[in-house]
LUMTORRO-505619 format. One record per atom (N, C-alpha, C): atom name; x, y, z. Coordinates in nm, 2 decimals. Example, Ala and Ser with C-alpha at 12.3 -4.5 7.8 and 13.67 -1.06 7.14 Angstrom:
2
(N,(1.32,-0.57,0.78))
(CA,(1.23,-0.45,0.78))
(C,(1.32,-0.33,0.78))
(N,(1.28,-0.22,0.71))
(CA,(1.37,-0.11,0.71))
(C,(1.29,0.00,0.79))
END
This chain:
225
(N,(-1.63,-2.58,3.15))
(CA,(-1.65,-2.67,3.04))
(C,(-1.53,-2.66,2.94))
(N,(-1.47,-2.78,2.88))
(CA,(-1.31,-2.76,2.80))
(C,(-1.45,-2.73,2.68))
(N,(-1.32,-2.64,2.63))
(CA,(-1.37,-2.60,2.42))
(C,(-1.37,-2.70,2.36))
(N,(-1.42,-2.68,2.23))
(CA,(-1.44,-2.79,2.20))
(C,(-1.32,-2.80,2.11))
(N,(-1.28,-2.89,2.04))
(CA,(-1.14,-2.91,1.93))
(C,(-1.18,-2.82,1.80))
(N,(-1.30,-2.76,1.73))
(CA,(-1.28,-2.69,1.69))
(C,(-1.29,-2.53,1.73))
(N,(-1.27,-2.51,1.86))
(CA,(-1.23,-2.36,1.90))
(C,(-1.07,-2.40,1.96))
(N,(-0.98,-2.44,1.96))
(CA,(-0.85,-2.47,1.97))
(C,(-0.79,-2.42,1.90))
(N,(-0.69,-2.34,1.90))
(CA,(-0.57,-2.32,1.86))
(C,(-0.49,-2.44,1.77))
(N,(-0.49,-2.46,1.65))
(CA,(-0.44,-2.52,1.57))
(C,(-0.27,-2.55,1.53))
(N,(-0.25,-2.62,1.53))
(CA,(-0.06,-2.63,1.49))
(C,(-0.06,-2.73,1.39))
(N,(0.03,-2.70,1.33))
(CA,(0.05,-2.85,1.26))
(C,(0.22,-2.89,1.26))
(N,(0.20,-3.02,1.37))
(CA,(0.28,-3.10,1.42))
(C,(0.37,-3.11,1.34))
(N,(0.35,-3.13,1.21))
(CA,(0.38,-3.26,1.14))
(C,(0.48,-3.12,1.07))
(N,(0.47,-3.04,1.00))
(CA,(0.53,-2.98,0.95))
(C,(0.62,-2.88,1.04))
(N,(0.56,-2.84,1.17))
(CA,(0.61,-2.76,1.27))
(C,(0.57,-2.60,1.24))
(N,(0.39,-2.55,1.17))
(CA,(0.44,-2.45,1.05))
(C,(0.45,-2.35,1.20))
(N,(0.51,-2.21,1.08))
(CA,(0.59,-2.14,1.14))
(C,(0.50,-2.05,1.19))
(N,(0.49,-1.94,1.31))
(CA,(0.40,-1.87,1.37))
(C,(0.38,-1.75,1.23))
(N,(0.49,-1.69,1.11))
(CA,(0.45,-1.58,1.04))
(C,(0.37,-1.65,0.95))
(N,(0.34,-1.77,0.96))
(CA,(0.22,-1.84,0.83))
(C,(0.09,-1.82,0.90))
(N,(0.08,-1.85,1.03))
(CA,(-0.07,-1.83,1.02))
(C,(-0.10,-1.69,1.08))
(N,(0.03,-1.59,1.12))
(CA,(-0.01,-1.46,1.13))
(C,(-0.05,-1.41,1.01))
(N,(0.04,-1.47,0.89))
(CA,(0.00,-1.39,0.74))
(C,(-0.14,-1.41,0.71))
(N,(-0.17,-1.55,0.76))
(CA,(-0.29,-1.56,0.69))
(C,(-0.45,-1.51,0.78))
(N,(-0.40,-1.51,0.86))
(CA,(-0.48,-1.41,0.95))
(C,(-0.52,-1.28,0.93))
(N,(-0.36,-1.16,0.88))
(CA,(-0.34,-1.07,0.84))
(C,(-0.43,-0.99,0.69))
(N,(-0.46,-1.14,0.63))
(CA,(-0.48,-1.11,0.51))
(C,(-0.61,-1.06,0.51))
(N,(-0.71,-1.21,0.58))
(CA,(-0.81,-1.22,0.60))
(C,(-0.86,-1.10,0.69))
(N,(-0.79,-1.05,0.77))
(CA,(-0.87,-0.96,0.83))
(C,(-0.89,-0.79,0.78))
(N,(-0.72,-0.83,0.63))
(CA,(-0.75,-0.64,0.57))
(C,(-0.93,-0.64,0.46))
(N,(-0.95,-0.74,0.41))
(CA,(-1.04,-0.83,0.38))
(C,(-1.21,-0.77,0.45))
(N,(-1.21,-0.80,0.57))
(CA,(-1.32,-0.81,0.62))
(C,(-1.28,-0.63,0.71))
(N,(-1.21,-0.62,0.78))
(CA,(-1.19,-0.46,0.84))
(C,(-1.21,-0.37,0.70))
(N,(-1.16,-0.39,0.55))
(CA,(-1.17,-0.29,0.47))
(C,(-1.38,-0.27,0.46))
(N,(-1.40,-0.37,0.48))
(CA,(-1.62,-0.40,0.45))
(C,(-1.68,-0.38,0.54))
(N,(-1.64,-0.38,0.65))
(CA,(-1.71,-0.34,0.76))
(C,(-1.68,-0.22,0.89))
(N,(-1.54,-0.23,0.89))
(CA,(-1.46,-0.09,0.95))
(C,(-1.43,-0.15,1.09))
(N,(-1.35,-0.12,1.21))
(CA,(-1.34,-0.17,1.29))
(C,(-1.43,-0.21,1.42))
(N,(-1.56,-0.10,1.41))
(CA,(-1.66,-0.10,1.49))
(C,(-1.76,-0.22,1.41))
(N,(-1.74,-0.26,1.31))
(CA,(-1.83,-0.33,1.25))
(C,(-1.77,-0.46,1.25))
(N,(-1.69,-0.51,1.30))
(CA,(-1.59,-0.67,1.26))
(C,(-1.62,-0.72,1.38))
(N,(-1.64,-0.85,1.39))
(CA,(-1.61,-0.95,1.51))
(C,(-1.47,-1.03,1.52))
(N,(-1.42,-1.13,1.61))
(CA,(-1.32,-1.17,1.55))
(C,(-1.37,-1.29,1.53))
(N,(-1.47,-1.32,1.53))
(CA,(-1.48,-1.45,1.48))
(C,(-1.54,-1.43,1.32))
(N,(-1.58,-1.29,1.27))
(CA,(-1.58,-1.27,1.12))
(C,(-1.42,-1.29,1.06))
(N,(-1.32,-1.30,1.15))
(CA,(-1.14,-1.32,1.10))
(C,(-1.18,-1.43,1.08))
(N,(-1.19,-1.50,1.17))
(CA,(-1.16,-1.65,1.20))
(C,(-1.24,-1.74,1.10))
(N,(-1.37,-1.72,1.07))
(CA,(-1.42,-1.73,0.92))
(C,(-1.35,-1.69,0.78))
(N,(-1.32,-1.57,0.80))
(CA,(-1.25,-1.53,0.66))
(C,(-1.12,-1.58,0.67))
(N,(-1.02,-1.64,0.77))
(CA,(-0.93,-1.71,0.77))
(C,(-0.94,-1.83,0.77))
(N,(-1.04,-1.90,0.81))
(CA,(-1.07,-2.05,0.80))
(C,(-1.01,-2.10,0.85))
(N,(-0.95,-2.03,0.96))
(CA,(-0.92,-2.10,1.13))
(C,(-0.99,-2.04,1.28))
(N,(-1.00,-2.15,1.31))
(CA,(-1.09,-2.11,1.47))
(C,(-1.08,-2.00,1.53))
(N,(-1.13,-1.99,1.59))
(CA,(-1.16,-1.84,1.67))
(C,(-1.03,-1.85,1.73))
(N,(-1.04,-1.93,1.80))
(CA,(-0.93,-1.94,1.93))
(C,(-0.79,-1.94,1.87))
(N,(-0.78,-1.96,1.77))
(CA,(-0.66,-1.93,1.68))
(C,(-0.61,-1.78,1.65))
(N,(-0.73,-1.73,1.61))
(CA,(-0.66,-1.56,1.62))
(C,(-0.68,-1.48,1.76))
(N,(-0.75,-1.53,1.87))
(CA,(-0.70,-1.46,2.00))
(C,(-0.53,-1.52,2.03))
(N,(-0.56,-1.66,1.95))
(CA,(-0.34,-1.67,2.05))
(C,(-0.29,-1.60,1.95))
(N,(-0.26,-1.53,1.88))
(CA,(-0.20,-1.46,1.81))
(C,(-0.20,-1.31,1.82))
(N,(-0.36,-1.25,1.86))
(CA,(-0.40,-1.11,1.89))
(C,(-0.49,-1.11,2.00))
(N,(-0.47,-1.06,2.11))
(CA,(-0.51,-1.04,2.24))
(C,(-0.63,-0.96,2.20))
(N,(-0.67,-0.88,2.16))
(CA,(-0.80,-0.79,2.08))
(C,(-0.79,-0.75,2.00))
(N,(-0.92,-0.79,1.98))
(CA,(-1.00,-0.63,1.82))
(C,(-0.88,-0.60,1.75))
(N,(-0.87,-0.46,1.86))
(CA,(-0.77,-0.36,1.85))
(C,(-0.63,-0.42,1.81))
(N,(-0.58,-0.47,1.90))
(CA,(-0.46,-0.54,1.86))
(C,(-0.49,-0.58,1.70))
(N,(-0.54,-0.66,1.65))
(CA,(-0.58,-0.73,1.55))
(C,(-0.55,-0.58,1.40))
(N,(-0.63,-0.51,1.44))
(CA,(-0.68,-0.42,1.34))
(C,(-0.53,-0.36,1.34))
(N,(-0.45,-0.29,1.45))
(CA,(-0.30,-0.22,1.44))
(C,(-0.24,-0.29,1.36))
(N,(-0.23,-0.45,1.38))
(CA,(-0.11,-0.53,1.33))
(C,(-0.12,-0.54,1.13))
(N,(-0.29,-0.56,1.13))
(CA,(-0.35,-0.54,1.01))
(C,(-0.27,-0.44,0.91))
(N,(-0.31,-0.26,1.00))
(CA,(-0.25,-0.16,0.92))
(C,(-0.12,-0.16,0.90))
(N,(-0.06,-0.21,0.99))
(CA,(0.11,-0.23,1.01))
(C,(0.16,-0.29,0.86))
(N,(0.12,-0.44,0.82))
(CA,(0.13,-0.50,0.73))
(C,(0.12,-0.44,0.64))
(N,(0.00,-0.38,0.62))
(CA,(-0.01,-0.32,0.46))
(C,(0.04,-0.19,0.43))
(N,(0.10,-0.06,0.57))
(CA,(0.16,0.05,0.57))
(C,(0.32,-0.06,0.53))
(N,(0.38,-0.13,0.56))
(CA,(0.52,-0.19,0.54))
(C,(0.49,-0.24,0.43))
(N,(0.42,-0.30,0.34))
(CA,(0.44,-0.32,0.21))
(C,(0.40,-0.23,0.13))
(N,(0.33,-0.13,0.15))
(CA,(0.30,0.01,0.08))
(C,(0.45,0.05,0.09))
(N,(0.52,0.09,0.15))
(CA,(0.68,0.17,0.18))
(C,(0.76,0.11,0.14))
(N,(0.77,-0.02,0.12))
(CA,(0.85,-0.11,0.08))
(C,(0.88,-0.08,-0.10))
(N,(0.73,-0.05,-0.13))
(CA,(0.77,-0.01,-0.31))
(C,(0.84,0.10,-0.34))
(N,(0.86,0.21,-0.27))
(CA,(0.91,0.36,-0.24))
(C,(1.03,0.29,-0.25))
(N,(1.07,0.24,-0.17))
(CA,(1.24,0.26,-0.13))
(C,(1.26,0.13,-0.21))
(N,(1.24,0.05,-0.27))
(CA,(1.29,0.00,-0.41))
(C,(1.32,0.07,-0.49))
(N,(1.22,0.17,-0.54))
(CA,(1.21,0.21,-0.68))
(C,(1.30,0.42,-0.68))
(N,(1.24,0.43,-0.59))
(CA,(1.31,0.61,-0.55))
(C,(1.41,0.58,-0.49))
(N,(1.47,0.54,-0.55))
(CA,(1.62,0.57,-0.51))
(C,(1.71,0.62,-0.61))
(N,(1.86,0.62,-0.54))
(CA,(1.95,0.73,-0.61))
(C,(2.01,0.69,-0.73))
(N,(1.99,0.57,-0.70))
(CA,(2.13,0.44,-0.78))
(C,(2.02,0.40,-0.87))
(N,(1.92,0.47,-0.92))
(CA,(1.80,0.44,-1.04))
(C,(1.80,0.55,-1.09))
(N,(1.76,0.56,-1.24))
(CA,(1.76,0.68,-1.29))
(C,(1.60,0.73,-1.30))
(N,(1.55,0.83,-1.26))
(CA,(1.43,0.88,-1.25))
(C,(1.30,0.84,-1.35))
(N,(1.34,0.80,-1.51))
(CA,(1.23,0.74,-1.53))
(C,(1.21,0.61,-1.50))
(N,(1.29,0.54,-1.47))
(CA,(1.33,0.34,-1.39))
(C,(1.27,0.36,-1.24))
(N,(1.28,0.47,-1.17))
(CA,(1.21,0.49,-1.06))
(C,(1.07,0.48,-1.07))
(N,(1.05,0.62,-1.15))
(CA,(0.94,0.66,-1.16))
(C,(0.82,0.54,-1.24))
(N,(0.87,0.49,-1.30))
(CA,(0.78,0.39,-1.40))
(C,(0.78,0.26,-1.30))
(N,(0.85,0.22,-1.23))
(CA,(0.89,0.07,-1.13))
(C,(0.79,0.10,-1.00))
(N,(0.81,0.25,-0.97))
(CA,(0.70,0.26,-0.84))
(C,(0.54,0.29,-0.89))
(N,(0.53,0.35,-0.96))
(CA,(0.41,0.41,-1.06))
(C,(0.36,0.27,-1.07))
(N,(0.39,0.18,-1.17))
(CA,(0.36,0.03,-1.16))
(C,(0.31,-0.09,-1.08))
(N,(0.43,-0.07,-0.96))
(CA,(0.39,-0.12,-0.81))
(C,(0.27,-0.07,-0.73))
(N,(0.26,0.09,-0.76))
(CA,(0.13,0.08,-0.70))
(C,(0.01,0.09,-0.73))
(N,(0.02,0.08,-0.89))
(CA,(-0.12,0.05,-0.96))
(C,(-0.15,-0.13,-0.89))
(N,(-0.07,-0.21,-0.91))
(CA,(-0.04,-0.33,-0.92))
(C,(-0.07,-0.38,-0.73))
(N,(-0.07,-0.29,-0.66))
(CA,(-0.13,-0.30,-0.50))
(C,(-0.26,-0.28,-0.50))
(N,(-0.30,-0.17,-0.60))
(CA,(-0.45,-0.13,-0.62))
(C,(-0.52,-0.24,-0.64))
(N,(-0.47,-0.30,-0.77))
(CA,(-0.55,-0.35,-0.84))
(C,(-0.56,-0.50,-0.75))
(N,(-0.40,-0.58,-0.71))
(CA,(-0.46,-0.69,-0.66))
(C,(-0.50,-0.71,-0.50))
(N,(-0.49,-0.55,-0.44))
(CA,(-0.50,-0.54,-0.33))
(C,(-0.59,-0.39,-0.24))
(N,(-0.72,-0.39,-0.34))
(CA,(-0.81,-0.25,-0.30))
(C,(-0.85,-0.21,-0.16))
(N,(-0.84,-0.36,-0.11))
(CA,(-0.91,-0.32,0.00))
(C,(-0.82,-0.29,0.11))
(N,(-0.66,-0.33,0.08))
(CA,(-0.58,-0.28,0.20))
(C,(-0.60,-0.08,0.15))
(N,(-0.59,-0.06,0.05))
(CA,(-0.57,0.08,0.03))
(C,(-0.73,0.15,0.10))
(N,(-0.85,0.05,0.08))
(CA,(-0.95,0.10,0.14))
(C,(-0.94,0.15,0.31))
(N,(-0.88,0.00,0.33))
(CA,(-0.91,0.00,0.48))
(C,(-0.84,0.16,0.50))
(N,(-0.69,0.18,0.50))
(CA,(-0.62,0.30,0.50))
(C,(-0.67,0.44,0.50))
(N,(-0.74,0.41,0.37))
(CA,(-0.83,0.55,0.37))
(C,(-0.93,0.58,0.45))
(N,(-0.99,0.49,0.49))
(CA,(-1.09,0.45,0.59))
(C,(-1.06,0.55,0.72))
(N,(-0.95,0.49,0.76))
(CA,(-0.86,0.50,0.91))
(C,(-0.84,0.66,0.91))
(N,(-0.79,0.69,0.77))
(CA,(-0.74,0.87,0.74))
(C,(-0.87,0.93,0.77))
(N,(-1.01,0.87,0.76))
(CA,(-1.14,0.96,0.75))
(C,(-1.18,0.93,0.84))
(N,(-1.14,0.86,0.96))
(CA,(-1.17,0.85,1.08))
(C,(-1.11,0.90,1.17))
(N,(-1.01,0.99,1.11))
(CA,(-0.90,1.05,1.23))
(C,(-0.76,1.03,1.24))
(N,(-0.70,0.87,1.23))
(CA,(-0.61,0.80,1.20))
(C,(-0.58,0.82,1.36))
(N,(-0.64,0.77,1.45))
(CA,(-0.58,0.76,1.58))
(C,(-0.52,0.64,1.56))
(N,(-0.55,0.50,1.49))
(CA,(-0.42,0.39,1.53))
(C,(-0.27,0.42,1.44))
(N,(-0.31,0.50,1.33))
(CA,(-0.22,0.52,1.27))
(C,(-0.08,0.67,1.26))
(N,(-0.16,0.76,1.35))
(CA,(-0.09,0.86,1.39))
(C,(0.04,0.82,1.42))
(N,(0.11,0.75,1.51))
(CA,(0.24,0.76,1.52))
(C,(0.32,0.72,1.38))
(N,(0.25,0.64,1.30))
(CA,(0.31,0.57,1.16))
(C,(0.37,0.70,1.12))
(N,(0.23,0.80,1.08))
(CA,(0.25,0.95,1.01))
(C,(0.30,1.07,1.07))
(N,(0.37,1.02,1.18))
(CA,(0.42,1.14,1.25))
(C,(0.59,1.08,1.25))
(N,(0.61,0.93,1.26))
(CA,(0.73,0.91,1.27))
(C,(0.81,0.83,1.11))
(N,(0.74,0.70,1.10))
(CA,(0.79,0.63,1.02))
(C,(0.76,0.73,0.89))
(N,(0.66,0.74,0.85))
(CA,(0.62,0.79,0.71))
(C,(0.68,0.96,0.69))
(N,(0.72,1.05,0.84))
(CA,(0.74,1.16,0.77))
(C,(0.89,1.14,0.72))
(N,(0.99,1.01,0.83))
(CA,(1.11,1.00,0.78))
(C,(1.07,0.97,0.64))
(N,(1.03,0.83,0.61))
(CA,(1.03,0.78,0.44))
(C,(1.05,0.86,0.35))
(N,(0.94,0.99,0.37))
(CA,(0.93,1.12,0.31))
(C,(1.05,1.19,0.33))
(N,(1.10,1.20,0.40))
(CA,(1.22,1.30,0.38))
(C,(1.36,1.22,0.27))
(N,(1.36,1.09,0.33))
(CA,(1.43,1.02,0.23))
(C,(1.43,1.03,0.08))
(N,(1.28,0.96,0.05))
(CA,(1.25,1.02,-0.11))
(C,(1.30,1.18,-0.16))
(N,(1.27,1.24,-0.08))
(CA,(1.29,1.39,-0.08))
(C,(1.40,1.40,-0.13))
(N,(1.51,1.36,-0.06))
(CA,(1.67,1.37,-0.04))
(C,(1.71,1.26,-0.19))
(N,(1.62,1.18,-0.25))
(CA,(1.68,1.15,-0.33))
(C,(1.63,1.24,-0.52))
(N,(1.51,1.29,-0.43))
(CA,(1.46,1.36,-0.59))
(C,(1.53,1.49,-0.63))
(N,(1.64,1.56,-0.47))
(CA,(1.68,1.66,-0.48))
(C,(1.86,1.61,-0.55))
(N,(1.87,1.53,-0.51))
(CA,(1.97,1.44,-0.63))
(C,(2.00,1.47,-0.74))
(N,(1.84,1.42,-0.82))
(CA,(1.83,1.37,-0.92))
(C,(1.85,1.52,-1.00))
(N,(1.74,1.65,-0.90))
(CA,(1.81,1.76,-0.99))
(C,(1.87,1.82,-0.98))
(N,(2.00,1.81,-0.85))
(CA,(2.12,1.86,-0.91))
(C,(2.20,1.79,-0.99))
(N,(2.17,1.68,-0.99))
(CA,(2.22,1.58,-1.12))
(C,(2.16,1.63,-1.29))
(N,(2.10,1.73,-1.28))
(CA,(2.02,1.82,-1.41))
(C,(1.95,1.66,-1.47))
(N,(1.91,1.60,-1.41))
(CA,(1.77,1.49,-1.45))
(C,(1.68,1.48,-1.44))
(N,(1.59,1.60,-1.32))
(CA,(1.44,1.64,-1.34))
(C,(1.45,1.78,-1.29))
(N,(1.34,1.83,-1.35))
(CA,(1.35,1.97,-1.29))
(C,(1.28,2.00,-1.21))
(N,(1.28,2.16,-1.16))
(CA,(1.23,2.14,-1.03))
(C,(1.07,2.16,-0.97))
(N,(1.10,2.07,-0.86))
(CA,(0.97,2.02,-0.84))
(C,(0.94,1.99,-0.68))
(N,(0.83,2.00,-0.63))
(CA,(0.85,1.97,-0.46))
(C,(0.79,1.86,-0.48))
(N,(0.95,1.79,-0.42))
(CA,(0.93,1.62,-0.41))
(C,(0.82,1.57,-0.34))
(N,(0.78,1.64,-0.22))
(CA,(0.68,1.62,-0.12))
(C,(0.56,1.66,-0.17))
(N,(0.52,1.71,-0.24))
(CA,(0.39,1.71,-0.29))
(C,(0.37,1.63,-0.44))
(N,(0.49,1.63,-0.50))
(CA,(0.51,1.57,-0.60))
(C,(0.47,1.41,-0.54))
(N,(0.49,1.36,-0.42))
(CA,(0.47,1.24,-0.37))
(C,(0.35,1.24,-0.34))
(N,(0.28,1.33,-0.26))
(CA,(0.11,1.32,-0.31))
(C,(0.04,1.32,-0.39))
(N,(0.08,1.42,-0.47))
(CA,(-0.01,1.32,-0.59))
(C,(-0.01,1.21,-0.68))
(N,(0.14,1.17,-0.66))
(CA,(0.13,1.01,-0.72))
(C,(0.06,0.93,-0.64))
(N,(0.11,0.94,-0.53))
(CA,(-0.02,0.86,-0.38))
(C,(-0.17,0.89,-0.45))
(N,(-0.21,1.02,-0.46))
(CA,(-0.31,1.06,-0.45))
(C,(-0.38,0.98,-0.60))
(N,(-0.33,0.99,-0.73))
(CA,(-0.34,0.92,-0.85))
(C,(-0.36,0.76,-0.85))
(N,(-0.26,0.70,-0.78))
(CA,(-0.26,0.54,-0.82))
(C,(-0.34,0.50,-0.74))
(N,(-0.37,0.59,-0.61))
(CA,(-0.44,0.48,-0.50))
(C,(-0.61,0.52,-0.50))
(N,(-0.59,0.63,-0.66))
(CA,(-0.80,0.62,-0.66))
(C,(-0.83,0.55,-0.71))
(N,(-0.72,0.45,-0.76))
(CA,(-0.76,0.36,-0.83))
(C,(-0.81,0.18,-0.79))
(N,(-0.81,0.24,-0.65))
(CA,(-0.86,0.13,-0.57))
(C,(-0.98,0.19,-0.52))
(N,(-0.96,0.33,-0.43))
(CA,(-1.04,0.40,-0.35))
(C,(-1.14,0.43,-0.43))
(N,(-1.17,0.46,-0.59))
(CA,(-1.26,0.53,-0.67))
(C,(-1.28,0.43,-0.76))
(N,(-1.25,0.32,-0.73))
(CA,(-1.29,0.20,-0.82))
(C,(-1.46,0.18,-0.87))
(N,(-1.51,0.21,-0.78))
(CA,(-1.70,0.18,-0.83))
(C,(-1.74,0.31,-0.95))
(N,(-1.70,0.40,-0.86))
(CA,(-1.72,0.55,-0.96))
(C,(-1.65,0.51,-1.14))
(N,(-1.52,0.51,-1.11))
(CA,(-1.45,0.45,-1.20))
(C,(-1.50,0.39,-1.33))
(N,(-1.55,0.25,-1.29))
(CA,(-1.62,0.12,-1.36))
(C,(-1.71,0.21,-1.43))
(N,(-1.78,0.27,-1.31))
(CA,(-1.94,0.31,-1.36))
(C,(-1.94,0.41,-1.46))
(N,(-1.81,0.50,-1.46))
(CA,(-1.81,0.54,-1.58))
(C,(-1.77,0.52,-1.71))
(N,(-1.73,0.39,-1.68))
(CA,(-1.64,0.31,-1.86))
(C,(-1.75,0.21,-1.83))
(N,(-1.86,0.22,-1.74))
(CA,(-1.93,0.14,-1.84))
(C,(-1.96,-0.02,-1.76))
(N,(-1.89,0.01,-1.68))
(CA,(-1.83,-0.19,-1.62))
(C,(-1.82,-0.20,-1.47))
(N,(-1.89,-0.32,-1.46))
(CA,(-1.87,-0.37,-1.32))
(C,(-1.79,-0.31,-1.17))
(N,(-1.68,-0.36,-1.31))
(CA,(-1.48,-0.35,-1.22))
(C,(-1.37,-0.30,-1.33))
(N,(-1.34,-0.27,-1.29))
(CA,(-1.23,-0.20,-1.38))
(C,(-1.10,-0.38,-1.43))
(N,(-1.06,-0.38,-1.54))
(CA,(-0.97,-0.48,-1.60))
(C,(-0.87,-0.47,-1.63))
(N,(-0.77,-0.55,-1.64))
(CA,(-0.63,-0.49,-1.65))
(C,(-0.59,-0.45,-1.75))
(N,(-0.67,-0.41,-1.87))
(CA,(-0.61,-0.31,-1.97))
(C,(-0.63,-0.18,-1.89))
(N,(-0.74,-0.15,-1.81))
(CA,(-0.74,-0.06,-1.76))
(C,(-0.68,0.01,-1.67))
(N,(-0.61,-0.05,-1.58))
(CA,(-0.51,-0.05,-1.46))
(C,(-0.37,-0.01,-1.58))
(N,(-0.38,-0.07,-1.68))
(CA,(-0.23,-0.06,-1.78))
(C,(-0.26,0.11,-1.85))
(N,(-0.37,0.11,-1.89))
(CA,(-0.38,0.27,-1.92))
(C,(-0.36,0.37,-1.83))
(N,(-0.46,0.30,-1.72))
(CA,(-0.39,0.40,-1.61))
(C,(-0.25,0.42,-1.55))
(N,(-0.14,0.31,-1.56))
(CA,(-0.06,0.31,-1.48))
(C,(0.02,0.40,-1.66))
(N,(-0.01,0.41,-1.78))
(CA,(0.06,0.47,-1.91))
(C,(0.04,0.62,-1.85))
(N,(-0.11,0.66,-1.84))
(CA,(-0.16,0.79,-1.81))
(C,(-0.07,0.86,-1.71))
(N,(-0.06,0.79,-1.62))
(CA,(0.03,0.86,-1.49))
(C,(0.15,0.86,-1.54))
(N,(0.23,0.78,-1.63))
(CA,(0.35,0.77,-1.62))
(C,(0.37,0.91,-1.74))
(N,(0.28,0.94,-1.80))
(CA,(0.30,1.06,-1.89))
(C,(0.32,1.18,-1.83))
(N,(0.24,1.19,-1.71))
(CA,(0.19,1.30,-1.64))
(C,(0.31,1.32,-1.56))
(N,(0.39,1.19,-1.47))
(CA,(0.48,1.20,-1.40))
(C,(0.59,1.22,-1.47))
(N,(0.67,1.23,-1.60))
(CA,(0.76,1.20,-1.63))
(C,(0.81,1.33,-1.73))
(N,(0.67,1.41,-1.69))
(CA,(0.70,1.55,-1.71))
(C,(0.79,1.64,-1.65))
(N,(0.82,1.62,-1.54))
(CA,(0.96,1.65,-1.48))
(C,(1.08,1.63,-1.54))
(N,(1.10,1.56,-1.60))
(CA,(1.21,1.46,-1.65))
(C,(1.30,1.58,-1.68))
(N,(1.42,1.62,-1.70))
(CA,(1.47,1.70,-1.78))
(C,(1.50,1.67,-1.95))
(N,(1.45,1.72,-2.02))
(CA,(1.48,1.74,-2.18))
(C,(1.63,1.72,-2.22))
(N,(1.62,1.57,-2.27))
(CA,(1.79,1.52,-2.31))
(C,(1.89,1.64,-2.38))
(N,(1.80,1.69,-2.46))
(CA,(1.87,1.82,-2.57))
(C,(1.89,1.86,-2.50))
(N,(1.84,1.94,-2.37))
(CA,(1.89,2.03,-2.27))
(C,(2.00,1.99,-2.17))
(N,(1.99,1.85,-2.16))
(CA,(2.14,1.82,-2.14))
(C,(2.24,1.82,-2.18))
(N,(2.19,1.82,-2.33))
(CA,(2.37,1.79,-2.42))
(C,(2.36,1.93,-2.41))
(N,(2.31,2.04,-2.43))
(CA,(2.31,2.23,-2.44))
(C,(2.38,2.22,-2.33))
(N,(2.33,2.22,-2.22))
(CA,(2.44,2.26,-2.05))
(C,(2.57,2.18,-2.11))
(N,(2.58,2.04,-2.16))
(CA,(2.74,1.99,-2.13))
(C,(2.81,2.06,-2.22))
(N,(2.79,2.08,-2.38))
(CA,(2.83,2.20,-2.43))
(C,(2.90,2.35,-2.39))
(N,(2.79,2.38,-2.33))
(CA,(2.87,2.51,-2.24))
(C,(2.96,2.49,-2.19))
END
């Protein structure tokens, strides 16, 4: 029996759109519905609803599930890393880093909880689709940042500090703020947390982090010497 024209694979002629438009929006829809229900709990026709294109639209694009759910974490581990290496770098001065990534990843939380859900999700499941990320791409990233915080203090501009753990707990800080969102609210009182609140929090951390900083006076004392 032919499908019917709404299980078809969609194009649009007329514009020619591009294959990363309706992967994005595919992508989106499914961090969306995989963060609420987990991988064992999604259909892909729960995508294809939350994308508001046909089923048969996200099999030509993702051959399975699985496929589906990899390409998902892929997306949101590449725009998670993507704020690191903007902002930690050499050619920025540590509190322009520290305040630009601090920021960025409140600002992922807040308009994007549920990619940091799904993630955490994956970590408390084992991280079998994600193991090679954290064995290859992510421990390099890490070493990078690393190599640039050790910069900053032989440059006598923060003191010392293990960059590598110093990177977990900023991870660990900004991203409860998606992951501990209910607790959160429930303790100030509210639904959902608001963006005065996301703004205190992203002040809060930036106090906590910028404690490293090195003490300007203590600069001009060393150039003195």
């Amino acid at each position: 029996m032919p499908s019917s024209t709404a299980d078809r694979p969609t194009r649009n002629k007329r514009t020619g759109m591009p294959r990363q438009n309706n992967t994005r929006q595919i992508l989106d829809a499914a961090e969306k519905v995989f963060a609420a229900h987990g991988l064992s709990g999604t259909r892909m026709s729960d995508i294809a609803e939350a994308s508001n294109l046909p089923k048969a639209n996200i099999h030509y694009y993702f051959r399975t599930k699985e496929d589906l759910y990899r390409a998902t974490l892929q997306q949101l581990l590449e725009d998670w890393l993507g704020d690191a290496t903007r902002w930690l770098s050499a050619d920025r001065s540590p509190r322009e880093g520290l305040e630009g990534f601090i920021r960025s990843k409140m600002e992922f939380s807040r308009l994007r909880p549920e990619a940091s859900r799904l993630f955490a999700h994956e970590l408390l499941s084992g991280g079998h689709y994600v193991h090679g990320f954290l064995t290859g791409t992510l421990r390099r990233h890490v070493e990078h940042r690393r190599e640039v915080f050790e910069q900053w203090h032989a440059a006598g501009l923060i003191g010392s500090v293990d960059p590598t753990h110093f990177l977990f707990c900023l991870w660990a800080m900004t991203q409860a703020y998606a992951d501990m969102q209910v607790q959160m609210a429930a303790v100030l009182g509210k639904s959902r947390l608001g963006a005065k609140d996301f703004e205190t929090g992203s002040q809060t951390i930036m106090q906590l982090a910028t404690s490293i900083l090195s003490d300007p006076a203590d600069l001009s004392v060393k150039k003195t010497r």
